[in-house]
C-alpha positions in Angstrom: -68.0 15.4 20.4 -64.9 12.9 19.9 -64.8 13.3 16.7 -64.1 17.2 17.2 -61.7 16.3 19.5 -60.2 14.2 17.3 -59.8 17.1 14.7 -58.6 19.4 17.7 -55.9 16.9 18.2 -54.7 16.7 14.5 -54.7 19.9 14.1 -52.8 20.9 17.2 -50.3 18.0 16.2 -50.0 20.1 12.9 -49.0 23.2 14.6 -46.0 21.2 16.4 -44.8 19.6 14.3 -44.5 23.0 12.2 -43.4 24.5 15.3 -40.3 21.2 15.8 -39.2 22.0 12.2 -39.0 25.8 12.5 -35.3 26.5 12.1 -34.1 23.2 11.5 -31.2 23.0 8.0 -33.1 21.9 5.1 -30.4 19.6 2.7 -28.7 21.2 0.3 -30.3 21.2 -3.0 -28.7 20.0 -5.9 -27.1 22.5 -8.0 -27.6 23.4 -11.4 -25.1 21.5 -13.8 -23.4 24.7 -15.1 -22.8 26.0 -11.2 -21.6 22.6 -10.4 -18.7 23.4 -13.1 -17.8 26.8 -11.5 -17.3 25.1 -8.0 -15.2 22.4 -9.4 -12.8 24.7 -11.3 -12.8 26.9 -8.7 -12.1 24.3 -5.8 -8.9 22.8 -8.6 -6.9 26.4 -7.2 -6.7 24.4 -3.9 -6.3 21.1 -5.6 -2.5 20.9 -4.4 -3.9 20.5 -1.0 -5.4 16.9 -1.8 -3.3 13.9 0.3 -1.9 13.4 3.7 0.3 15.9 4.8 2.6 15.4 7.8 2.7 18.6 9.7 4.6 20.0 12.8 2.4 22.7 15.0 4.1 25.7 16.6 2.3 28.3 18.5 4.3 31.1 20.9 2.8 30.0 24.6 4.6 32.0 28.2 7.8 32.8 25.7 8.2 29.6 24.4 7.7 27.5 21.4 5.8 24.9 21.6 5.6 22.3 19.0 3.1 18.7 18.2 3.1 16.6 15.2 -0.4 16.4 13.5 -1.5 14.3 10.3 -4.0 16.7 7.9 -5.7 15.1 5.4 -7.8 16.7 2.6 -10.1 15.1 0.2 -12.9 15.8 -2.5 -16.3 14.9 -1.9 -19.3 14.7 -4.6 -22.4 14.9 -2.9 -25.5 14.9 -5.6 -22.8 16.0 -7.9 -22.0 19.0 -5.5 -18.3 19.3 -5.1 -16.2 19.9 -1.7 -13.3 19.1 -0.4 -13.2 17.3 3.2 -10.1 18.2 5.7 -9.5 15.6 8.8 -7.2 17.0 11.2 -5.1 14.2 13.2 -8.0 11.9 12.2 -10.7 13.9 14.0 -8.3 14.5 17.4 -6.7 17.7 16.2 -4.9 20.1 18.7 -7.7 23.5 17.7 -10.2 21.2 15.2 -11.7 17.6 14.1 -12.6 18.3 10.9 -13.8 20.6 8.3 -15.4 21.4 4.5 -14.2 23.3 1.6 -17.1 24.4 -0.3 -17.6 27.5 -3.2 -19.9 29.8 -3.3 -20.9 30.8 -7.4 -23.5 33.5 -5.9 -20.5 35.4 -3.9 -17.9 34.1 -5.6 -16.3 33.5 -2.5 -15.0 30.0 -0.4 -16.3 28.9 2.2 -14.3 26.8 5.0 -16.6 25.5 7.6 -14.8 24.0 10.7 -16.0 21.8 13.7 -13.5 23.2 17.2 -11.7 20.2 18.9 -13.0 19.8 22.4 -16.5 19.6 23.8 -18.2 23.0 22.5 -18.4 21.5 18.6 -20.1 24.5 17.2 -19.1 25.0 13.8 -17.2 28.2 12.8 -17.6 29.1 9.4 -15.0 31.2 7.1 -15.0 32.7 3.8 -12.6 34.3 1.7 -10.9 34.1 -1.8 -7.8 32.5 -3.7 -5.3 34.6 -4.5 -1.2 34.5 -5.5 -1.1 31.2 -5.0 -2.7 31.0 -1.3 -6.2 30.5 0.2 -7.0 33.5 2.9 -10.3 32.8 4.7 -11.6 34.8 7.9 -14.6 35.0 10.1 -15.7 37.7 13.1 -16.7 36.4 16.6 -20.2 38.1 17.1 -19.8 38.8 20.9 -16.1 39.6 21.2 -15.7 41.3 17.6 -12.2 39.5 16.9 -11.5 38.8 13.5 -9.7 35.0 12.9 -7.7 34.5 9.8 -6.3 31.3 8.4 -4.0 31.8 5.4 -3.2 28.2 3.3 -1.0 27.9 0.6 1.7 25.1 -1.2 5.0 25.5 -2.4 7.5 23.6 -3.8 5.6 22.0 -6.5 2.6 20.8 -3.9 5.0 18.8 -1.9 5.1 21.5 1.2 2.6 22.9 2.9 1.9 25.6 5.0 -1.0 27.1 7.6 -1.1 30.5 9.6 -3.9 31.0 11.8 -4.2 34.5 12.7 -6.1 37.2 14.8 -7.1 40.9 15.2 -8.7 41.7 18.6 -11.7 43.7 18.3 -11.5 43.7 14.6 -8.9 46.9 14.6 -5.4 46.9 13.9 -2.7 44.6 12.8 -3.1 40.1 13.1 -1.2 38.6 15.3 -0.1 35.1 14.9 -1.6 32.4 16.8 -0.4 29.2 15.4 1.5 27.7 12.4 1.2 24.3 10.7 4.1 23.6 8.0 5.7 20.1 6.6 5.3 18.0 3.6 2.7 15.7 1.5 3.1 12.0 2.7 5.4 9.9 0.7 7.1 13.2 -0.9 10.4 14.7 -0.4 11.6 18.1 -1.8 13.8 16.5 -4.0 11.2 15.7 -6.1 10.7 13.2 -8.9 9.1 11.8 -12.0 5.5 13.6 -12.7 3.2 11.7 -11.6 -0.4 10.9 -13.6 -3.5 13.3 -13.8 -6.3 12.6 -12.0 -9.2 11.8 -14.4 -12.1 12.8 -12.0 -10.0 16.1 -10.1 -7.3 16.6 -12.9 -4.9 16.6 -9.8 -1.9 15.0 -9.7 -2.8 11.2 -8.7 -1.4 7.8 -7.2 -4.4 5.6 -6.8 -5.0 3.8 -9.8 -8.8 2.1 -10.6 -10.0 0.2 -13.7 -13.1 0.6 -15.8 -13.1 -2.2 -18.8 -10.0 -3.6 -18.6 -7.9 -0.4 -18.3 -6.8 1.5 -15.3 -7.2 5.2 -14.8 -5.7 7.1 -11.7 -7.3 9.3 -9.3 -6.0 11.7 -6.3 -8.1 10.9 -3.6 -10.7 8.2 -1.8 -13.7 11.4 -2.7 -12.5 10.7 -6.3 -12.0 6.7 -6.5 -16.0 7.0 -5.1 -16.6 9.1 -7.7 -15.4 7.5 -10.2 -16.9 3.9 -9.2 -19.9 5.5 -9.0 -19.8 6.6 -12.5 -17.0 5.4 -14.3 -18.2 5.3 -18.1 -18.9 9.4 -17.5 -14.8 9.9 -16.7 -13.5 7.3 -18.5 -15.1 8.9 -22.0 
């Protein structure tokens, strides 16, 4: 008798804990070499966007204008040998989000900007789009409301300026109507420009951090990349 109960118990311990991990994310699996290649390349479109950027906010509130300074950083990220690249917005105390990830699809052929909201409700909102003419244009469609959100992301002069629109089209129908704007320039950088500065050996984006490897130093664009390349170094350095 107790040991039937005892089999009753597993096995109703099974079903739970079958039950608990119904729905929850699996990890990511590792990607094959060749579509690890394809994300990287395609991520480099949007490589100008690696650094700190110091930007001014404006968004149209009662008739106004108003306006807030906010720090955006972006950065790549190798997990497993998966690339991404990693946005902070005023280091996780953004005015609309904390943070966010940059990822490629190779299936779809599409990106894939996945965003975490500022505030208490931190439920991700993910958008997908494509690069094109120089500028990234993601979007995504509430479910209950139908609006359509657009955010539209480019650089210009020579990846020293950059510039964000958010955007939306209530019920999905007609024309966008702006909601906000981020624009300013890459910390350190001035329009006036300079001397070019080196390639980034892990990226191939232009870089300022320099790391060594046998005696001789190599530069890279980003903290993603100097981990990257510490983790690794005889793969880059080659």
């Amino acid at each position: 008798m107790f040991q039937r109960m005892t089999v009753l118990a597993a096995l109703a311990a099974g079903v739970l804990g079958l039950a608990s991990n119904a729905g929850v994310a699996q990890p990511d699996k590792k990607a094959k070499p060749e579509d690890q290649a394809k994300a990287k390349k395609a991520l480099q479109d949007v490589q100008d966007f690696i650094g700190l950027w110091n930007l001014e906010g404006t968004q149209k509130a009662g008739g106004k204008t108003e306006a807030w300074k906010e720090k955006v950083s972006w950065s790549w990220k190798f997990k497993d040998g998966n690339p991404s690249i990693t946005v902070a917005f005023a280091e996780g105390k953004g005015k609309f989000y904390k943070e966010g990830e940059l990822n490629y699809d190779v299936a779809g052929k599409k990106y894939v900007l996945t965003l975490t909201p500022a505030g208490k409700d931190d439920t991700k909102q993910v958008f997908d789009g494509t690069f094109a003419k120089g500028a990234l244009t993601v979007s995504r469609k509430d479910a209950k409301t139908g609006d359509v959100y657009r955010i539209k992301m480019n650089t210009v002069a020579d990846g020293v300026r950059f510039a964000l629109k958010y955007e939306k089209q209530d019920g999905g129908k007609g024309l966008f109507s702006d909601v906000y704007a981020l624009n300013g320039n890459k910390d350190g950088e001035s329009l006036a420009g300079g001397s070019k500065k080196p390639e980034c050996i892990v990226s191939g984006g232009a870089a300022n951090i320099p790391v060594t490897y046998n005696g001789k130093t190599y530069y890279v664009c980003c903290s993603g990349c100097r981990d990257e390349f510490n983790a690794n170094p005889k793969k880059y350095a080659k």
